[in-house]
Every structure is written in C-alpha cells, then in structure tokens.
C-alpha positions in Angstrom: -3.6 18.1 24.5 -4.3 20.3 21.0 -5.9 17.5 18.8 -5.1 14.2 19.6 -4.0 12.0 17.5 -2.6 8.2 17.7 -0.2 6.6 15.4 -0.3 2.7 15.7 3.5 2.2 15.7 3.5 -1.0 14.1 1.6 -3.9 11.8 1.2 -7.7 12.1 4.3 -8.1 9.1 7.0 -6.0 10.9 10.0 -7.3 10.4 11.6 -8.8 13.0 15.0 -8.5 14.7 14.7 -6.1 17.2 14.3 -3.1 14.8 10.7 -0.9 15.8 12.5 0.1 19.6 15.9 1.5 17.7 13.2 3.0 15.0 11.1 4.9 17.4 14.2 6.9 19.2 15.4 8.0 15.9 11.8 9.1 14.7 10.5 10.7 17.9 12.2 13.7 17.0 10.0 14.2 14.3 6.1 13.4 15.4 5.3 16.2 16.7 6.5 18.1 13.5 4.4 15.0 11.7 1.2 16.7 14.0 1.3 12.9 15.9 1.1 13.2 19.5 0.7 9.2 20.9 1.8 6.1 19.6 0.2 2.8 20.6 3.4 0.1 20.5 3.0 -3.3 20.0 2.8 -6.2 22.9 6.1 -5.3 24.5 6.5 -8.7 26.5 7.5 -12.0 25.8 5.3 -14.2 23.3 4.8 -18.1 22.5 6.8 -17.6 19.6 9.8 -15.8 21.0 11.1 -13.4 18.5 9.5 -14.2 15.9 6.0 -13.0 17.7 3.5 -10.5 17.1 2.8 -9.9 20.8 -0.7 -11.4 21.1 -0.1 -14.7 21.5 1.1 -13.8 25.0 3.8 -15.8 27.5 5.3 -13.4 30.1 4.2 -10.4 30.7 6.9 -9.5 33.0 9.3 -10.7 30.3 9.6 -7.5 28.6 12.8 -8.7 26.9 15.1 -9.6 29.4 15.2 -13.2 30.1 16.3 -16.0 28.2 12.9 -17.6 27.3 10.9 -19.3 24.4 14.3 -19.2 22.2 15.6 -15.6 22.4 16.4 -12.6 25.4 14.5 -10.0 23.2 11.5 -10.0 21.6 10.5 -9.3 18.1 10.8 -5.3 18.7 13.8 -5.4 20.5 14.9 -5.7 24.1 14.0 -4.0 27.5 16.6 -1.5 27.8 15.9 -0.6 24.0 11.9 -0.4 24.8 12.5 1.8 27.9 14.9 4.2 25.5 12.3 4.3 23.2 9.7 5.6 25.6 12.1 7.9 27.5 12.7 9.8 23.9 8.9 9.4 22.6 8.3 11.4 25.9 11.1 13.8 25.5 9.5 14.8 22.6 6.2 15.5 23.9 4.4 12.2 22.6 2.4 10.1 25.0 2.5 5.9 24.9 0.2 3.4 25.1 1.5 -0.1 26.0 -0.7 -2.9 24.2 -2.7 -5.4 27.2 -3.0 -9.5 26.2 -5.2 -10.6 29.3 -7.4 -13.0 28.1 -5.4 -15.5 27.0 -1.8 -17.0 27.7 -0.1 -19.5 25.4 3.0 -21.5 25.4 2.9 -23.4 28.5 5.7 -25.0 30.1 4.3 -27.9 31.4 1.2 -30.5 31.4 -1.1 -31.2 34.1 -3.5 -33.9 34.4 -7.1 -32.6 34.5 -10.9 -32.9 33.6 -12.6 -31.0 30.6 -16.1 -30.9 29.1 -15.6 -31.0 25.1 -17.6 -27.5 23.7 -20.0 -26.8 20.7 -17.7 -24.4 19.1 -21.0 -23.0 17.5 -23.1 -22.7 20.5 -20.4 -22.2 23.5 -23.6 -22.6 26.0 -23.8 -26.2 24.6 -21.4 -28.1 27.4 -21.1 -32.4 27.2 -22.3 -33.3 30.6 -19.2 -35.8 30.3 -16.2 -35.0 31.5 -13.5 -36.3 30.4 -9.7 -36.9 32.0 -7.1 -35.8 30.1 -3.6 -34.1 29.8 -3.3 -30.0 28.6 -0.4 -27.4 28.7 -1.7 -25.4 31.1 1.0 -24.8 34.2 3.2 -21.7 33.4 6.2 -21.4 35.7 8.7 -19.1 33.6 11.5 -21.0 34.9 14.1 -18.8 33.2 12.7 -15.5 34.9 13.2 -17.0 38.6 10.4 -15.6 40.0 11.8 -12.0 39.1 9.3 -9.5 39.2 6.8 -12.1 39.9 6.3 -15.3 41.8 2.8 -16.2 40.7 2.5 -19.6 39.4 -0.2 -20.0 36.9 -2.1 -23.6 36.5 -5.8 -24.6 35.3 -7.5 -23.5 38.0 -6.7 -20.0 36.3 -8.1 -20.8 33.5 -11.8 -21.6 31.9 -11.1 -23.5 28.7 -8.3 -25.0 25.7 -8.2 -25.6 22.8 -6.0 -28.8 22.8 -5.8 -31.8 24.8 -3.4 -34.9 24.9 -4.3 -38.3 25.9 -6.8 -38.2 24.2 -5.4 -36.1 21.5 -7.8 -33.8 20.7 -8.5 -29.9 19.5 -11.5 -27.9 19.6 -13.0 -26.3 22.8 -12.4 -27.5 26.1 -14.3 -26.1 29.7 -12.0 -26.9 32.4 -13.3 -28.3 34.9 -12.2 -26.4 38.5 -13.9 -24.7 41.4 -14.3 -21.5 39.0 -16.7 -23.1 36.2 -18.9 -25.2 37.6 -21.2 -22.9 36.3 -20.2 -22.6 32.7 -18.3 -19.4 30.6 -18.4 -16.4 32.5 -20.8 -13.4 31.8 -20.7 -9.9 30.5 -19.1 -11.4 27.4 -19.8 -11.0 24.1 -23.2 -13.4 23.0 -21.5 -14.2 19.6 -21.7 -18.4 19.6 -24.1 -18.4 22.5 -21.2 -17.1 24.4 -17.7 -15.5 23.5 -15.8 -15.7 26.2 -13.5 -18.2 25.2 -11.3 -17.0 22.3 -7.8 -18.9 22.1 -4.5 -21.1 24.2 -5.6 -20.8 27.9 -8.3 -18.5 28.7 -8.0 -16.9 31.7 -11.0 -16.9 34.2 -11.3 -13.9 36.3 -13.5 -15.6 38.6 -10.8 -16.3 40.4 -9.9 -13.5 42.5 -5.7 -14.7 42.8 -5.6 -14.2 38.8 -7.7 -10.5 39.0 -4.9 -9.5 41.3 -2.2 -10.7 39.6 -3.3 -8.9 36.4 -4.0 -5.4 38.8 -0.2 -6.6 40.1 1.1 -6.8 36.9 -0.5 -3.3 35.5 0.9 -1.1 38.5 4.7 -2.6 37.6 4.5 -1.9 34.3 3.7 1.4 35.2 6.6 1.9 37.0 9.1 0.4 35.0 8.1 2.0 31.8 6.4 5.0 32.6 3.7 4.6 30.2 1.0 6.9 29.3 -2.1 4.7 29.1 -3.3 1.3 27.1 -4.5 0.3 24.4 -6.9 -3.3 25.6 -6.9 -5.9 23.3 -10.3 -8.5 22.5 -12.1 -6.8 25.6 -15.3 -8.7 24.0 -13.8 -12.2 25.5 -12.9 -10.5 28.9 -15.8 -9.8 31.5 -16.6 -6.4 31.9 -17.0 -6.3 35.5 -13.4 -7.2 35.6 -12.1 -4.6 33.2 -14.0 -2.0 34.6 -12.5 -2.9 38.2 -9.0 -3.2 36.5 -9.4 0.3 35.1 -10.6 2.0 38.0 -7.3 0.6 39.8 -4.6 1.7 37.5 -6.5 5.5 37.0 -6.2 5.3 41.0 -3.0 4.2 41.1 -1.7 6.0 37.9 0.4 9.2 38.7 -1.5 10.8 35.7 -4.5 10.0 34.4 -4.0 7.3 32.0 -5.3 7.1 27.9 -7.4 3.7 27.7 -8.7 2.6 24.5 -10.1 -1.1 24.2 -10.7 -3.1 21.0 -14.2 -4.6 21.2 -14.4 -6.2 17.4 -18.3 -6.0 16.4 -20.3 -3.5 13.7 -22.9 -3.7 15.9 -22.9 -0.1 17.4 -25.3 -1.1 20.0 -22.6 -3.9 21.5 -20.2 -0.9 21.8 -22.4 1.2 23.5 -23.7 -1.8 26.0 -20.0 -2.2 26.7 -19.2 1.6 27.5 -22.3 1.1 30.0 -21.0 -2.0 31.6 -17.5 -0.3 32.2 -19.1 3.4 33.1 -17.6 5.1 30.5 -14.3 4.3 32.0 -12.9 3.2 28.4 -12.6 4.3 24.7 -13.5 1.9 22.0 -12.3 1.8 18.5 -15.1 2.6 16.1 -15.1 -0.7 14.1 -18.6 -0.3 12.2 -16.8 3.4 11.4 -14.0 1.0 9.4 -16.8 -1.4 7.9 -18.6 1.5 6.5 -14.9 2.8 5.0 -14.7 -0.4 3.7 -18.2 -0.4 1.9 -17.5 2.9 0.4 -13.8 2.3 -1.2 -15.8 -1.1 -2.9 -19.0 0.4 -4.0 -17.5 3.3 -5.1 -20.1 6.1 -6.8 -23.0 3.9 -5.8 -22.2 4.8 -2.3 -24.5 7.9 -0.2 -21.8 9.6 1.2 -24.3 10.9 3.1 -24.7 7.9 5.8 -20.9 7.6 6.0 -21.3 8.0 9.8 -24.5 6.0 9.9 -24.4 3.5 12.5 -21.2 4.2 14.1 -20.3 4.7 17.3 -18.5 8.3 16.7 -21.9 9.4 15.9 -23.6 7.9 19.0 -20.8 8.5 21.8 -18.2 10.4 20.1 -16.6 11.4 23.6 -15.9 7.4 23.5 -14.9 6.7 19.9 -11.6 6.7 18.6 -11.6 6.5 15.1 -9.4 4.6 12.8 -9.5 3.6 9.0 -7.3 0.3 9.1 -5.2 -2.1 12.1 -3.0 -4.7 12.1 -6.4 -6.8 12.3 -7.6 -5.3 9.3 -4.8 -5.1 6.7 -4.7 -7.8 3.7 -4.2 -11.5 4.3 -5.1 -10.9 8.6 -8.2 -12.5 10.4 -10.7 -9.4 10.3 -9.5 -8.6 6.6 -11.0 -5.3 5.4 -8.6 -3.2 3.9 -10.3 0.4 2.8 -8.8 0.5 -1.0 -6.4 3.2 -1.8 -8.0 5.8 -3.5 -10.6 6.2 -0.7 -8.1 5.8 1.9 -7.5 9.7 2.1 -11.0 11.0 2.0 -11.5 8.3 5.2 -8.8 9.7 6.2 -9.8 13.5 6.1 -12.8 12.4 7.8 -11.4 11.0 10.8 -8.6 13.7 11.3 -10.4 17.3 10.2 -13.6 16.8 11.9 -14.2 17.6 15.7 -15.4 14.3 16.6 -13.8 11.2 18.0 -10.0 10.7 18.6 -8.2 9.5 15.4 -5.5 6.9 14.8 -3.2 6.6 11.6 -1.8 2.7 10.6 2.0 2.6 10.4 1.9 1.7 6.8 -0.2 3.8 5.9 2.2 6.2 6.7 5.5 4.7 6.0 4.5 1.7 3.6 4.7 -2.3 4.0 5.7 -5.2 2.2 5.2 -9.1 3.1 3.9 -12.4 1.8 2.2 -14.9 3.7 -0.6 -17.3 3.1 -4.5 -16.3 2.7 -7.7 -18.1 3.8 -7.9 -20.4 0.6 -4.1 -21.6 1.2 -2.6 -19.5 -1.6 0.5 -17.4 -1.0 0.5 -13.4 -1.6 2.8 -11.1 -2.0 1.3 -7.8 -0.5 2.6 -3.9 -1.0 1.0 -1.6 1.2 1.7 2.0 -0.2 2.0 5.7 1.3 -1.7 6.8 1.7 -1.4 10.0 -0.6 -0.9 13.3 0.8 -1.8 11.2 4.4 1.4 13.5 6.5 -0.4 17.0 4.6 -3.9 15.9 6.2 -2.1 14.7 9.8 -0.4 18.0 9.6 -3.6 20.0 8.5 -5.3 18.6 11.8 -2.9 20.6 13.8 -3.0 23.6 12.0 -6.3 24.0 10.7 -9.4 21.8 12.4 -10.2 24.4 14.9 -13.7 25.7 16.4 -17.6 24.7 15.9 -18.0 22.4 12.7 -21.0 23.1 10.2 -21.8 19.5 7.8 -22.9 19.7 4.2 -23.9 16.3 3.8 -26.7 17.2 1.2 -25.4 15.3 -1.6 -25.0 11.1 -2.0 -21.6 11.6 -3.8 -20.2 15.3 -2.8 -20.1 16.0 1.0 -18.5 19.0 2.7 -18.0 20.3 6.6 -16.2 23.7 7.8 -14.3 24.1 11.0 -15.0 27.9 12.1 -11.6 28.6 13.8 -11.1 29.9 16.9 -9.0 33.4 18.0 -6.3 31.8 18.4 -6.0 29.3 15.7 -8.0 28.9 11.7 -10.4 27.1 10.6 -11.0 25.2 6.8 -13.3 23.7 4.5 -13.5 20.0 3.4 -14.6 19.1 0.7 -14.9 15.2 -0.8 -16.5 13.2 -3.7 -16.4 9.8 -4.0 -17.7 9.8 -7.7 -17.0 12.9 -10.4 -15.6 16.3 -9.8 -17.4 18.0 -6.9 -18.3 21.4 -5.9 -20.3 22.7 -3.0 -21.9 26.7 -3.3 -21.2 27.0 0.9 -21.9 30.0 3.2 -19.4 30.6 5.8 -20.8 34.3 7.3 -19.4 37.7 6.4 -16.1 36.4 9.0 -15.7 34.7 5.8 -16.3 37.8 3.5 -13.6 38.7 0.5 -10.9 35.9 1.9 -9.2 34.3 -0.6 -8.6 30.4 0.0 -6.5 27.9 -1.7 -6.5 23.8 -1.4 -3.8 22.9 1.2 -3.1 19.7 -0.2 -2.3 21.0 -3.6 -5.0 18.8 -5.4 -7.1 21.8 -6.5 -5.0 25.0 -8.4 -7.3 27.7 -8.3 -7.9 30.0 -5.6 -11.5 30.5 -4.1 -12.6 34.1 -3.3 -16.1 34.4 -1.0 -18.0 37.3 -1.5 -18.8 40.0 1.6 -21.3 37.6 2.9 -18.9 34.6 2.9 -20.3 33.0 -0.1 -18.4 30.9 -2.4 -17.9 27.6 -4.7 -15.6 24.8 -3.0 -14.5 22.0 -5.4 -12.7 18.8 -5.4 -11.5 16.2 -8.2 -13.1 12.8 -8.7 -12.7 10.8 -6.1 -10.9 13.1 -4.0 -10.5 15.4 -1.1 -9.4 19.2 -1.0 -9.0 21.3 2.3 -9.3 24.9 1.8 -8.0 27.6 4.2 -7.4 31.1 4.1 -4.2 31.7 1.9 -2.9 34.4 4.5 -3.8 32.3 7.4 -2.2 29.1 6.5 0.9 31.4 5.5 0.6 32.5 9.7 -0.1 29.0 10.7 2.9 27.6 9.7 
C-alpha cells in the first residue's frame, strides 16, 4: 500500500442512532480522493449499555446488531446488515478496515452467582486479604436472546479473575475471584502499574483458562468471516497477558486469508514499556505511539519555550518506527475523556505534518479532527462542558500532500529549538517536498537540497506562504514559514503533474 494512512472513524461523543454505518457507505467514495486508505471503526458488537454504548464496555461479541439484547437490536452505529454494507463499500473503494477488539473485560451480566472473593488494594494489586469472603456478583453471561446463535459458550466466574462489585455484602472496589485459575494471584506479563495491572474494569477475563483463550481465538476467526475485515485495532493490551495476545495473533495471521493490519493500544509514555511489549509478542503487533502524543501535548502548552528539536525524543517512532503508528489525538484523549490530553489547535497541524510527511511510523487522523465535534458532558471536578472540536486547518491539504508528495530518503534539519525542517527526496516515479515548521515567530531555514534541486522554482502547497522559492544550481535556497505554523514546499511544475 502507497503511504498508509488510518482514519479513526469515530469519537467517544458520536451521536447515536445508528448513523456512523449509513455515514461510511456514503463517504467511502471519497477517501481515497481524501489520500485515506484504512479506517479503524468503533466496537461493532453489542455493549452493556445497548445503543446508547461506546463499544468498550463490552456484552456480546457475537451480537453485532442483530439480536434483541440490553434494550435495542442495533447498536449505537447501526445494525449488522448496515455494518457489513459499510465494509463491503469501504472495500469497494480500496480502503482496508480494522474492527476494534474488547477482550479483557465483559460487563453487563445476566445473572448472579454465589461465589468467594479476596477484597484488593486498589493501589498495590499484589496486596490480596488472605480472607476470603462469600458473596454474590454479576458474573454468568448467557445471552439468552441470541440462543446460542453463533456461539454456545456460557461464560461464569471461573472465566474471570476479579470485580469490581459485590452484593451481599454490598460492596465496590477490587475483587480476586476465587477459582481454580487464581489461586496464584493476577496473572503475568501485565502491566506493573499498581504492583500489577491486570485488572482494569466489570469482569476481567483470565486467560489462564484455556476454554476462554479458545473462545476468544473462536470468536476472531467468525468475525473474519462474517465481515471480511482487514485487521484490528486491540484495545488496553497493557491489562491482557502477552503470552495470550501473541498466541491469539499468531492464529488469526494463520488463519487470515490475507495478512491482517494489527495495531494494539498499550496506554504508557514510557517508551521502554512499549518496546518490552513488542518483545513479549515478537513483533507480531503495532503500537500506538502514546509518549509521541504526550510530547504533542507538551509542545501545543509550552508553546515557544518548547525545543522542537526533541519532539521525537523518547518515543517509540524513533526507537522501533517499523512498530509505531503515530497519532496526534483518540477518543481516549479528546477533552472531558479519561486520558485527557488534547494537543491545542494551533499546534495541531504542525503535529500533524509531522506524523503524515515524514517516512517514519504509520499515521492515523481523529474523526473530528477532520470533520468537527460537538457535545457536553461532565468533567473530573463534576462541572458540565460544552465542548466544540473544530476542523484542524488545512488537515485534508496535509492528508492529501502525503500521497502526493512524501516520497524517497528523508534529510532532518532539526538545528534550531523553535524552527525545524526535513525534505523528502522523491523518487522517479513520484516528488518529493520540504517541511518546514516553527512553533514560535516566523521561520526560515537556508537548506541544500543538491544540484537535482538546482533553478526549481517551489511554492507552499498549503497556501500559508505567497512567495515562490527559487534554489540556485547547487540546490540552495531559503524555506520559510509563519509563526506558529507549517508550510510544505514542492516543485511548482511537479505538484502541477502530481495532481
């Protein structure tokens, strides 16, 4: 594939009613022209909340809108037939898609069972009460509506590790079930975040027992065939074991009738944990380059007083870029959400330039940073927002400028704490440009390209700079850009050809 790049086709405020499926068949037509080539959907299958769901609070995954459960036959996206019409046309068009995977957690049980638990230090998850105590917890899914369609595992808490609520006593907080799985504690090859991270939310699922790891391997290779999906995107892999992901992996790939796109979501800023993961799975996975985000973040905040220069520094696109895929906000991120750390606007499109013009990592674009968002809801100190997430500016001119322009060996000018640049070098068949950014006044970088470069004139493709630049025999010249900004120069008569 010619530049990959990933548009997350949805955030945590889409509206509901059954609207993203319908939306997809009537944009598909237009990606590729957009230069957007896969699209991660949202959790396609049935949550605790019905319709009104996200995705990740998961239920059913074989419910992929179909039966009559948790208060509505389709989810918030739509229904099954929509979701497979919106595939078939994504893939008409050329676009691979990635199906979201919830596997470490199911919630909205449908019925109790009596059982023992050990209450859990919720700051130190090693820290188990020797006592355990008899109680009552939602913890037996049957999906009584479904019938044993698709699917006639049962799941109770002997596929589980821990809750987070208990009745008689009432009780929440963190719960180790006590089964034949855990007599041993949380499982390992978890994150070490509270002593131990493996439990995260609802019923965690242990994968220490081997009738659960098939299921989920069960599971994978139907959805395969009744959606005909391109790969997945693997949510909170940093609560899951690794030994089980990387066994799950190697399975679909084998199964797959094409090799599959995987890209996990391991949440830390700590390169190193990424890196420890990619070695625990063999490379067998992508991983979103979070500490890449934080240090987007940092910049948009501390404005000038940021060195552009270390923009990469710590991240795993610089480590392991053959396993990074870049992004510069989630659903996760975006204001009022649990990992809140929205870039701010006017950096948004020099992160932007930076994940989609250089050679490195695979990059993925936010749906509202492409198409907008507006919602209310409630922050961390109780108070209720009203949120407006605009157009990034010029964001479909940089996506498109990806396709057409960030071609051949790239050459960095990071030389300067507020004014960075980096060339691509073109290839034969396709050109190459010139990035420039500044994240405090006007910038300008005196660059040498080589005499390819000589007596080309060059203009700024996003329109942000007027004048034309005109190198010299040797491929000399002066690149600017405005305050706070980002210009892309190419080769007036080569852009013309481009098109």
């Amino acid at each position: 594939m010619k530049n990959p790049t990933l548009l997350q086709c949805f955030h945590w405020y889409y509206p509901e009613g059954g609207k993203l499926w319908p939306e997809l068949v009537a944009r598909a037509p237009g990606f590729n022209a957009l230069g957007i080539n896969m699209v991660w959907l949202p959790p396609a299958y049935k949550g605790a909340d019905g319709a009104a769901s996200v995705g990740y609070d998961a239920y059913d995954l074989f419910d992929l809108g179909e039966f009559s459960q948790k208060g509505s036959v389709a989810t918030k996206y739509g229904d099954k037939a929509q979701l497979l019409t919106a595939i078939n046309a994504l893939q008409e068009n050329g676009i691979l898609t990635l199906l979201d995977v919830v596997v470490n957690h199911k919630m909205g049980a449908d019925e109790k069972e009596r059982l023992h638990v050990n209450r859990v230090n919720q700051d130190n998850r090693n820290d188990i009460d020797d006592e355990a105590i008899e109680c009552e917890a939602w913890t037996r899914f049957t999906f009584p509506a479904r019938r044993g369609n698709y699917s006639r595992f049962i799941w109770d808490h002997k596929c589980f590790n821990g809750v987070d609520h208990i009745e008689n006593p009432n009780e929440n907080g963190i719960f180790k079930i006590v089964n034949d799985y855990t007599e041993e504690g949380w499982t390992d090859q978890v994150d070490d975040e509270n002593g131990n991270y493996d439990y995260l939310m609802g019923c965690n699922i242990d994968y220490r027992n081997r009738a659960v790891a098939e299921e989920i391997k069960y599971w994978a290779r139907w959805v395969m065939e009744q959606t005909q999906c391109d790969g997945f995107r693997l949510d909170a892999v940093k609560h899951i074991p690794a030994w089980f992901y990387k066994e799950w992996i190697e399975h679909v790939q084998e199964v797959a009738p094409k090799p599959l796109f995987i890209v996990a979501e391991y949440w830390s800023y700590d390169v190193e944990k990424l890196r420890q993961y990619i070695d625990q799975v063999e490379g067998k996975t992508m991983l979103f380059d979070a500490p890449l985000l934080k240090n987007f973040h940092d910049a948009s905040l501390q404005g000038s007083s940021y060195d552009m220069r270390q923009i990469f520094t710590g991240t795993l696109v610089e480590a392991d870029p053959f396993h990074a895929v870049t992004f510069v906000a989630n659903h996760d991120t975006q204001p009022l959400q649990a990992l809140e750390a929205p870039v701010e606007p006017w950096f948004k499109p020099l992160a932007y330039a930076l994940i989609l013009l250089r050679e490195n990592g695979v990059p993925s674009v936010f749906y509202p940073d492409m198409y907008g968002a507006s919602y209310d809801d409630t922050g961390l100190d109780g108070g209720t927002y009203h949120i407006d997430m605009a157009v990034v500016d010029k964001l479909d001119q940089i996506i498109l400028a990806r396709q057409r322009f960030a071609h051949g060996v790239q050459t960095l000018w990071f030389d300067n704490p507020n004014c960075i640049a980096f060339s691509r070098s073109g290839t034969r068949e396709a050109p190459g440009c010139v990035v420039v950014l500044s994240n405090g006044d006007a910038g300008k970088k005196r660059l040498t390209l080589g005499e390819n470069y000589g007596n080309k004139i060059w203009r700024d493709f996003l329109g942000n700079r007027q004048e034309r630049v005109i190198t010299d025999e040797a491929g000399n010249a002066v690149f600017t850009c405005n305050g706070g900004s980002v210009s892309i120069w190419v080769i007036a008569d080569e852009e013309a050809a481009s098109r």
